[in-house]
Backbone as a chain_set.jsonl record, in Angstrom:
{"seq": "XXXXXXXXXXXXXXXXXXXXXXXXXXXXXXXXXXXXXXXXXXXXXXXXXXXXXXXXXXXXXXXXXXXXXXXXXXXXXXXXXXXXXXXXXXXXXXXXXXXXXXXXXXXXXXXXXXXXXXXXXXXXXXXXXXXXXXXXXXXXXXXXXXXXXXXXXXXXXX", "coords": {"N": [[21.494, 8.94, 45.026], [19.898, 7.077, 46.737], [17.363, 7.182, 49.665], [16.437, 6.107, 52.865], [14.331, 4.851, 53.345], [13.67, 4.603, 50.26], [15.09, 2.41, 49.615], [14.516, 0.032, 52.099], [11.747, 0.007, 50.476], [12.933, -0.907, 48.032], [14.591, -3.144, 48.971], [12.537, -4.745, 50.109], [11.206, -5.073, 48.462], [12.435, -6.945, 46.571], [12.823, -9.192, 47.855], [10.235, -9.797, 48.41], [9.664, -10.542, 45.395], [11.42, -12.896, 45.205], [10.829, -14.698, 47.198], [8.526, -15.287, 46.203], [8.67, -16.726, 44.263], [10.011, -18.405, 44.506], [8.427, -19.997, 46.165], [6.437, -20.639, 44.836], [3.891, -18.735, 44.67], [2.135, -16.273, 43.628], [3.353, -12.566, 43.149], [1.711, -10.202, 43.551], [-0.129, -11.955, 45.096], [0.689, -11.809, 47.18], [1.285, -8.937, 48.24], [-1.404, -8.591, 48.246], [-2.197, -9.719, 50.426], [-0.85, -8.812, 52.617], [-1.549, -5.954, 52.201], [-3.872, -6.256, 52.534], [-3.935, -7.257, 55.445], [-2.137, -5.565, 56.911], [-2.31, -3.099, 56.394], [0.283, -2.262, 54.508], [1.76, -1.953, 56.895], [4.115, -2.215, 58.677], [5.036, -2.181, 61.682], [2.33, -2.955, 62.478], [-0.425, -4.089, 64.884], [-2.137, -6.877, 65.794], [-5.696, -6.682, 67.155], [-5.561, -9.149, 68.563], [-3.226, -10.218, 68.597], [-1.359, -10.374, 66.748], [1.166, -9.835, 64.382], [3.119, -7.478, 62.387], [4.0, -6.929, 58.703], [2.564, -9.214, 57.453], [1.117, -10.093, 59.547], [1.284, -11.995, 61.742], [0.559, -14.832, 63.657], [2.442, -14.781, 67.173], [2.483, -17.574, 68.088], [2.105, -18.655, 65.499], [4.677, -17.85, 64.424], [6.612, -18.456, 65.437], [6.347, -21.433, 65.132], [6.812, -21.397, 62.323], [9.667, -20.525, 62.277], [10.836, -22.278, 63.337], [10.991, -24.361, 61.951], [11.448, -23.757, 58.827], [14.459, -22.764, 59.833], [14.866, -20.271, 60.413], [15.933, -17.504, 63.0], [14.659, -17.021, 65.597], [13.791, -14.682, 68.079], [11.598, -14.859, 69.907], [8.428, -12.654, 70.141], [9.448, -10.363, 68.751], [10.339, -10.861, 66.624], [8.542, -10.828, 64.553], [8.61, -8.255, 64.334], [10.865, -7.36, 62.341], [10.515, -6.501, 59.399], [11.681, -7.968, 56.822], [11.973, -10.332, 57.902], [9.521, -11.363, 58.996], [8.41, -11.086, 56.318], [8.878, -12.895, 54.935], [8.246, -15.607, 56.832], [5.99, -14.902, 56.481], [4.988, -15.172, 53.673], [6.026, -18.051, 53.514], [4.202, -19.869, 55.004], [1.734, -19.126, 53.984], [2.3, -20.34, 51.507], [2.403, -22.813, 52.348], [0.464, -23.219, 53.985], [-1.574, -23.375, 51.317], [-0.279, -25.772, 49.969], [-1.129, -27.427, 51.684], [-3.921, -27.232, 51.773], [-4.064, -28.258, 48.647], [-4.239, -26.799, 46.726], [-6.451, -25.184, 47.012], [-7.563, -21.723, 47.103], [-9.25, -20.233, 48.229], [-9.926, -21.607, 50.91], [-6.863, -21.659, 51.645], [-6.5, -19.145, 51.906], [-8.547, -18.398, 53.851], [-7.66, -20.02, 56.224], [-5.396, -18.799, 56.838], [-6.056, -16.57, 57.177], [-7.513, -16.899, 59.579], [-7.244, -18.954, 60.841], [-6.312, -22.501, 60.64], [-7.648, -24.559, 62.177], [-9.871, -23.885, 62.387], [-11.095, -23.392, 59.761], [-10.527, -26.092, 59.479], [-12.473, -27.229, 60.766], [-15.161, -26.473, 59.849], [-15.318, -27.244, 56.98], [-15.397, -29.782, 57.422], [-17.697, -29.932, 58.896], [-19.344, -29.365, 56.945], [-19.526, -26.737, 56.45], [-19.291, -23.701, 54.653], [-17.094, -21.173, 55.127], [-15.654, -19.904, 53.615], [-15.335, -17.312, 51.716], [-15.449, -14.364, 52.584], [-13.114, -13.544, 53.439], [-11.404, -13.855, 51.716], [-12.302, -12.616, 49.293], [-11.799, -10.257, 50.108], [-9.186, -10.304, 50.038], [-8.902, -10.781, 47.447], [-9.588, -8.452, 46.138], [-8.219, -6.135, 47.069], [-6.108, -4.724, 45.603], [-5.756, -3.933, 42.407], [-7.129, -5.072, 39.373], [-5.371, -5.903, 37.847], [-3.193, -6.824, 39.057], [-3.705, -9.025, 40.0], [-4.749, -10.406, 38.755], [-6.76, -12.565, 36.897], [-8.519, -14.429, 39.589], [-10.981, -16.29, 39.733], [-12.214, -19.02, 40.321], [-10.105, -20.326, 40.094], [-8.541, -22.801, 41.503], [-6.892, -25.048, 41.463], [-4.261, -24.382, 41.567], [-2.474, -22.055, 42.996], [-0.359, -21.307, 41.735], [-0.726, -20.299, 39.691], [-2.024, -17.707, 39.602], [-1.08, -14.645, 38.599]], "CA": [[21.504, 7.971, 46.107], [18.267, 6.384, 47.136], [17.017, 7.185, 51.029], [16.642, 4.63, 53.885], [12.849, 4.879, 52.652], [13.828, 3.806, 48.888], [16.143, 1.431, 50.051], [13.541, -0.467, 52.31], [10.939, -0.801, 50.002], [13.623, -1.968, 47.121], [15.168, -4.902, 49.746], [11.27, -5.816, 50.426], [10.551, -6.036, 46.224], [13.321, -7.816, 45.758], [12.799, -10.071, 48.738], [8.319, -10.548, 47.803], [9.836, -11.175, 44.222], [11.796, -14.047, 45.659], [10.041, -15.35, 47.912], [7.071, -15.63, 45.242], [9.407, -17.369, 42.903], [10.911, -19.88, 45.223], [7.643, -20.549, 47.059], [5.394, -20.488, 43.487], [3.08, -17.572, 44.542], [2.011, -15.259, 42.731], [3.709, -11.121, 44.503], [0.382, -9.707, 43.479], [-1.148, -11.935, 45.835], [1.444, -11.588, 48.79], [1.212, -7.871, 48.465], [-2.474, -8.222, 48.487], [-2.581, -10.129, 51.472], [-0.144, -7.907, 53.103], [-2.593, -4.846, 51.962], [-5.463, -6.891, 53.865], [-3.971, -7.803, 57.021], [-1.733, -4.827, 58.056], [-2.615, -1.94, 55.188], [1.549, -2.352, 54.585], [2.498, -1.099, 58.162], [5.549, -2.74, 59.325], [4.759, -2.22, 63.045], [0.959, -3.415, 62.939], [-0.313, -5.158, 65.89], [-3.728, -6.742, 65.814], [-6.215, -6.731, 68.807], [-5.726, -10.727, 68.795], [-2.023, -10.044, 68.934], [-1.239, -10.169, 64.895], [2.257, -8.963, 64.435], [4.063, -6.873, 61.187], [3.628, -6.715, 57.967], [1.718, -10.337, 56.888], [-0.46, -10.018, 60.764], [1.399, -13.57, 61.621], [0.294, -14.714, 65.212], [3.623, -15.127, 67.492], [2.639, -19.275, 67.742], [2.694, -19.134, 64.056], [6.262, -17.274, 63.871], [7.868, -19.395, 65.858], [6.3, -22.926, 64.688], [7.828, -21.418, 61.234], [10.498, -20.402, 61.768], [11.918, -23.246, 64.096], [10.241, -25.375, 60.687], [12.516, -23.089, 57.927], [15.495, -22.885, 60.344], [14.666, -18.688, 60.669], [16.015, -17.409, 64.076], [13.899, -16.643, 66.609], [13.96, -14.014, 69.071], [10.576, -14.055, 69.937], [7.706, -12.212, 69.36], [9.574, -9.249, 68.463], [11.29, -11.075, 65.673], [7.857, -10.762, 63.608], [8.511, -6.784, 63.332], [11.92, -6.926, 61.588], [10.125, -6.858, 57.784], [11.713, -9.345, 55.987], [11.639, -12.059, 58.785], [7.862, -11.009, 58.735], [7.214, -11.14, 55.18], [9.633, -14.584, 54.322], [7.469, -15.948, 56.907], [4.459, -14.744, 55.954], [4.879, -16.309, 53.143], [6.125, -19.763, 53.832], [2.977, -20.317, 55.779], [0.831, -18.767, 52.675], [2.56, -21.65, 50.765], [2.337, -23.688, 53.841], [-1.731, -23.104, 53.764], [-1.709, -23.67, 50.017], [-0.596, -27.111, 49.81], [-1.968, -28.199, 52.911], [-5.247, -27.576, 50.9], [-3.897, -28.92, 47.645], [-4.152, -25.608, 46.232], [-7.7, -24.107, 47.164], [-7.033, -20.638, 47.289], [-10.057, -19.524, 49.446], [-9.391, -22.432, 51.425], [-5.659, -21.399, 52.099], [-6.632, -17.702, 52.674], [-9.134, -18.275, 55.153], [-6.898, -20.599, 56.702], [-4.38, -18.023, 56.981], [-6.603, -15.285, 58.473], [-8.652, -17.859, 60.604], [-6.724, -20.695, 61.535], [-6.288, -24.263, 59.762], [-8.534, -25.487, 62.891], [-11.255, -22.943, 62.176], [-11.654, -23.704, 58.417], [-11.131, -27.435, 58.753], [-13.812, -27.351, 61.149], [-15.933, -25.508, 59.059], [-15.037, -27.961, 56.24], [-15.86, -31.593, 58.19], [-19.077, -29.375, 59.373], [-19.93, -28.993, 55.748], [-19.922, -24.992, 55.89], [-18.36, -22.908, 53.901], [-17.105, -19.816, 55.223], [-13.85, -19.119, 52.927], [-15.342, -16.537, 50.703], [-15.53, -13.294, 52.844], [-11.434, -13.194, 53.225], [-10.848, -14.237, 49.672], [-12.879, -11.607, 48.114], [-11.341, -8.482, 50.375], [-7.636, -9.901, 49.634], [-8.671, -10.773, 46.108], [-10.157, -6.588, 45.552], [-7.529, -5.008, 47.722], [-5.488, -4.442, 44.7], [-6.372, -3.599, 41.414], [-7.289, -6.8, 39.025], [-4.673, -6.071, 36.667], [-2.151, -6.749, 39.874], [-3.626, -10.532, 40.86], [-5.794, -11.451, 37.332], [-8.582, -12.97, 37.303], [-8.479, -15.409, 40.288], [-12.062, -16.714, 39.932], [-12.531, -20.336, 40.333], [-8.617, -20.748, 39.892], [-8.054, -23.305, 42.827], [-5.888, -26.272, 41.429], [-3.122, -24.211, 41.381], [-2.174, -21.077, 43.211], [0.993, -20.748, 40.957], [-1.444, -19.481, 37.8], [-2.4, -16.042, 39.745], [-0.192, -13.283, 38.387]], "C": [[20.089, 7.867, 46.696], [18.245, 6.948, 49.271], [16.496, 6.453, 51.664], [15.17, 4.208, 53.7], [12.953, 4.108, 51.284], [14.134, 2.069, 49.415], [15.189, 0.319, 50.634], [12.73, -0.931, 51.532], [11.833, -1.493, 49.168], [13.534, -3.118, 48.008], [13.761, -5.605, 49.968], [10.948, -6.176, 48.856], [10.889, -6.513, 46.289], [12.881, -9.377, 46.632], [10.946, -10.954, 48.475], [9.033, -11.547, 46.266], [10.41, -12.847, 44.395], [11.675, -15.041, 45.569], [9.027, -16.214, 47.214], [7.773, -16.719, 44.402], [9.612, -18.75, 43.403], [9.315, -20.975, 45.723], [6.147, -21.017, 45.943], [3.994, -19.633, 43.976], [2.965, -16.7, 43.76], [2.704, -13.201, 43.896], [2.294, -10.337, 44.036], [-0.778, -10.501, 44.933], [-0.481, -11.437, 47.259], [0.913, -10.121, 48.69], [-0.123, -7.625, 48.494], [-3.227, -8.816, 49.991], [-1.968, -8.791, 52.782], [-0.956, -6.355, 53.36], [-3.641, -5.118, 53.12], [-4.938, -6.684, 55.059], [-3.047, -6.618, 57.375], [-1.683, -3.269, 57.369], [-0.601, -1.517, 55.012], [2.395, -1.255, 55.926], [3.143, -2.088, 58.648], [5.124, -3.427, 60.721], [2.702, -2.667, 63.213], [0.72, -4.336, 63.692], [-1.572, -5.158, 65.771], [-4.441, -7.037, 67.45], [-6.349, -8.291, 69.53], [-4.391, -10.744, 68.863], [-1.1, -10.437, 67.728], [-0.04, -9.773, 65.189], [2.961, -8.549, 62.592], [3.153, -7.193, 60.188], [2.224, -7.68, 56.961], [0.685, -10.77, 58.399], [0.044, -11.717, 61.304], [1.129, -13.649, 63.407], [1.623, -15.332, 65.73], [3.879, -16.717, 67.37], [3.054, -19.345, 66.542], [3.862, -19.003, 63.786], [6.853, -18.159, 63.916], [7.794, -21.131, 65.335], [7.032, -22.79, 62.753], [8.857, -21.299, 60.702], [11.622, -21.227, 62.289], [11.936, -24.164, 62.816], [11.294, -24.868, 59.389], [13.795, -22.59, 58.378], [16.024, -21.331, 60.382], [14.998, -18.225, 62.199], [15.115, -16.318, 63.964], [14.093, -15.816, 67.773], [12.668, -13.418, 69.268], [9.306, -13.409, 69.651], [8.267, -10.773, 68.559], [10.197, -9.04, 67.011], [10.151, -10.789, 64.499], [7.593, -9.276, 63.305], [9.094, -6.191, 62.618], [10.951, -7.724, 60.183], [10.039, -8.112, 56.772], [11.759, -10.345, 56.548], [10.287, -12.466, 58.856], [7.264, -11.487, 57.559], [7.813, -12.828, 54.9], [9.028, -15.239, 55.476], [6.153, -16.205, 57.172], [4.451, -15.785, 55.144], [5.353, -17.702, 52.577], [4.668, -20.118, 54.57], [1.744, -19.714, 54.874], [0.964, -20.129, 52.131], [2.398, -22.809, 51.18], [0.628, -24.071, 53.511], [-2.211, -24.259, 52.245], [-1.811, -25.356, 50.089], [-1.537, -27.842, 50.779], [-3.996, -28.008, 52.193], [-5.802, -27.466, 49.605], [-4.303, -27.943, 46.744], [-5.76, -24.595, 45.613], [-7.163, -22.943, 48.261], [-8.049, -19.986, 48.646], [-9.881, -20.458, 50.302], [-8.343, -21.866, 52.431], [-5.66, -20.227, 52.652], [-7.647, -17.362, 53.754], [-8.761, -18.472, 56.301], [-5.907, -19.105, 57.524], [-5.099, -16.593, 57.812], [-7.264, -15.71, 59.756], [-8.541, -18.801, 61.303], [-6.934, -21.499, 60.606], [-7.803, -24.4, 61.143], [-9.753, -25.194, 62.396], [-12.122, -23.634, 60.545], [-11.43, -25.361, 58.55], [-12.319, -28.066, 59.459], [-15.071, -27.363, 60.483], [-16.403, -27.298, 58.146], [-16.127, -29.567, 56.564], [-17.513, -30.851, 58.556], [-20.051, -29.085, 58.082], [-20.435, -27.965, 55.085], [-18.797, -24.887, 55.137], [-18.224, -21.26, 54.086], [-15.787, -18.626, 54.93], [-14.094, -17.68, 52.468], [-15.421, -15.39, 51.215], [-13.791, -12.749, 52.729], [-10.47, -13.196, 51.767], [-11.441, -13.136, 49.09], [-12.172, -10.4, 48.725], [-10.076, -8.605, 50.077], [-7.727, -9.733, 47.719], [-9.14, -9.082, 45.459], [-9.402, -5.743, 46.37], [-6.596, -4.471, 46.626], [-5.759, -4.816, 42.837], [-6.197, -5.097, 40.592], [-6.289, -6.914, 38.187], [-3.069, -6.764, 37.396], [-2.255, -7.818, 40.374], [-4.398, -11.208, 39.533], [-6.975, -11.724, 37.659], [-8.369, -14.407, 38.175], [-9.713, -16.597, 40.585], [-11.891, -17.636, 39.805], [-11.479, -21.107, 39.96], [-8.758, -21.916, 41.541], [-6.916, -24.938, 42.415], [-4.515, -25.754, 41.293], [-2.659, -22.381, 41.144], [-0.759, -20.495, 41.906], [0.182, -19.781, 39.552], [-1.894, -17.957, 38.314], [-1.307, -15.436, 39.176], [-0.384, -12.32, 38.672]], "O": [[19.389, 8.821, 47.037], [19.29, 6.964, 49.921], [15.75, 5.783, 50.95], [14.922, 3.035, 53.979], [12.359, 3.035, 51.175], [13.494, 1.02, 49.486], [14.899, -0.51, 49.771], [12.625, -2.158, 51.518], [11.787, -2.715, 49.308], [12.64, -3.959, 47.919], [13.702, -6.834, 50.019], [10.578, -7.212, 48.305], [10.161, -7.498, 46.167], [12.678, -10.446, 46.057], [10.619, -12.139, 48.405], [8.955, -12.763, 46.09], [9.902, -13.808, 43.817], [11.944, -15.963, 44.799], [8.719, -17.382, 47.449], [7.066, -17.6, 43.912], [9.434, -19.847, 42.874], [9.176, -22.196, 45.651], [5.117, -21.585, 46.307], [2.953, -20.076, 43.49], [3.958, -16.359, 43.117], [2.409, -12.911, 45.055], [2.126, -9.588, 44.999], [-1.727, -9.983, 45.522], [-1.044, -10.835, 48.173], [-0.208, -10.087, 49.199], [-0.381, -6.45, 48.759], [-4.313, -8.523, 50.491], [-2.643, -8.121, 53.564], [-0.968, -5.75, 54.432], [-4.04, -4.512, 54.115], [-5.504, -5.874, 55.792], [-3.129, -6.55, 58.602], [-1.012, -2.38, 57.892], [-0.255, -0.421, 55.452], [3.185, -0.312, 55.892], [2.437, -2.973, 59.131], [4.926, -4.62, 60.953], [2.097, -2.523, 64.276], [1.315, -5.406, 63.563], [-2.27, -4.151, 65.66], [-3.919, -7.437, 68.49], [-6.939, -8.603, 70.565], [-4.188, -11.781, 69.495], [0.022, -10.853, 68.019], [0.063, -9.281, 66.313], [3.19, -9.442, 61.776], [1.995, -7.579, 60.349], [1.363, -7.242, 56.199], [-0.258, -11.561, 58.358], [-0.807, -12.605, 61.252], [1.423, -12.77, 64.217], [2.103, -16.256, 65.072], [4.877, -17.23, 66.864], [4.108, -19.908, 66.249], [4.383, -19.796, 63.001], [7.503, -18.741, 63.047], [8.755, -21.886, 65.186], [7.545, -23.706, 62.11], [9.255, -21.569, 59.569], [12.818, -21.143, 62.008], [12.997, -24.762, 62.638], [12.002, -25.784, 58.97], [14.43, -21.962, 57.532], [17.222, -21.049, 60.385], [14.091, -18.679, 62.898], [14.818, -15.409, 63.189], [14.713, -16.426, 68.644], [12.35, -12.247, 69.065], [9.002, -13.739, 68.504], [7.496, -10.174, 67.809], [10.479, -8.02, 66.382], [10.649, -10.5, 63.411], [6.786, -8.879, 62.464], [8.784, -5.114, 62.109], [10.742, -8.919, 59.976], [9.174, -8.809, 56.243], [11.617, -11.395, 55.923], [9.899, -13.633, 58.797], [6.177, -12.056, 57.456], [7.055, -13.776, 54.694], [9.459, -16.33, 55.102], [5.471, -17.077, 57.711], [4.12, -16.937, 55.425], [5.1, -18.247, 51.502], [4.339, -21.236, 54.173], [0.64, -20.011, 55.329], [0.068, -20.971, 52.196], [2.256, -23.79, 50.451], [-0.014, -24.965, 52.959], [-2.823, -25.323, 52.151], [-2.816, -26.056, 50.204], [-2.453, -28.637, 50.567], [-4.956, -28.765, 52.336], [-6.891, -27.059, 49.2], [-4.846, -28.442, 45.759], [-6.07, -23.885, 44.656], [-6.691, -22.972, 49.398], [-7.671, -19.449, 49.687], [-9.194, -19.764, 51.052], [-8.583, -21.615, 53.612], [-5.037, -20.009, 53.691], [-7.643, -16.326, 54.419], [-9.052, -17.794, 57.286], [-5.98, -18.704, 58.685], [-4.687, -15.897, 58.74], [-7.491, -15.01, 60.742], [-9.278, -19.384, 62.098], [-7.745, -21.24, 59.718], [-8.952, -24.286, 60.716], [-10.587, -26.02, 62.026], [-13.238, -24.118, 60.352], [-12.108, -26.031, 57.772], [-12.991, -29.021, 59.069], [-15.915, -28.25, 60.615], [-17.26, -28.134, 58.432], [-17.127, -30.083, 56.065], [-18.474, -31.593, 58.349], [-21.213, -28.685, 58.151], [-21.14, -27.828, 54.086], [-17.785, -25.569, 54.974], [-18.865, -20.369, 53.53], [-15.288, -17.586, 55.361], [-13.242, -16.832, 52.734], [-15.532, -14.677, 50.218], [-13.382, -11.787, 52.078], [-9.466, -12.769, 51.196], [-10.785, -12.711, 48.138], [-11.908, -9.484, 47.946], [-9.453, -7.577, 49.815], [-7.069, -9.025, 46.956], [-8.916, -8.768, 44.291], [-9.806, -4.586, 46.479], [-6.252, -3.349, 46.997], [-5.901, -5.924, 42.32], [-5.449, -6.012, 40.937], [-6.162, -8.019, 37.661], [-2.097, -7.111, 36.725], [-1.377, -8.149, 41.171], [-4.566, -12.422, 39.413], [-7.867, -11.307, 38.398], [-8.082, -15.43, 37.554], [-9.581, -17.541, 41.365], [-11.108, -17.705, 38.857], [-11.601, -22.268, 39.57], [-9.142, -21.403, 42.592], [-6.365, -25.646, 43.257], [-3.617, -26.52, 40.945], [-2.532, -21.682, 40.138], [-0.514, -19.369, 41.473], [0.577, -18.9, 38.788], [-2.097, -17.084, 37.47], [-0.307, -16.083, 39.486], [0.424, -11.428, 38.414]]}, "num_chains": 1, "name": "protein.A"}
């Protein structure tokens, strides 16, 4: 018999595996974002007010999960796991299209704000590539591929 420890991470594999499937992500990258933003601590709170496992800011929870029809209770609702990680990543996938599937793009987005990077963008900087390179080397290359200059189409990471 597995312990409330096993058990946990299984219901979160099964639930990344999913998620990844339904949402066309790759779980190499979720779990590498996940790595980045809360080193997989459940309860992580950032000093900008980040919550659980994918670091989602409470505005974001709730504009996603009133958006995917996810109840809400809150900010507290982003420390039960799998409400955390399912919408983590809807708003990964969310990112994605919204910039037609540039990956540094979507992951800057996602640590930085949409406003931030489309600022950036219309301003004619470019300041995707510091967040993209620490999610893309938080986990070994054999666990996200080779993501280099992939951007028409997050679905090809593995």
């Amino acid at each position: 018999m597995k312990d409330a420890g096993a058990l946990k991470i299984d219901r979160l594999s099964r639930l990344i595996v999913r998620m990844a499937r339904e949402n066309n992500l790759s779980s190499g990258l979720i779990l590498s974002v996940m790595k980045v933003e809360s080193g997989f601590r459940g309860w992580a709170t950032s000093p900008r007010g980040a919550l659980g496992l994918m670091q989602l800011m409470p505005e974001t929870g709730a504009w996603m999960a009133q958006r995917y029809g996810i109840g809400w209770d809150g900010p507290a609702t982003l420390l039960d796991e799998e409400k955390n990680t399912t919408l983590g990543i809807r708003y990964l996938a969310y990112l994605r299209d919204k910039y037609s599937g540039d990956l540094e793009k979507a992951l800057s987005a996602y640590n930085r704000g949409p406003a931030k990077v489309d600022g950036e963008v219309s301003g004619g900087k470019n300041g995707t590539l510091k967040y993209f390179r620490k999610v893309r080397y938080s986990l070994p290359r054999f666990a996200l591929g080779d993501i280099r200059g992939r951007r028409s189409n997050v679905a090809s990471i593995e």
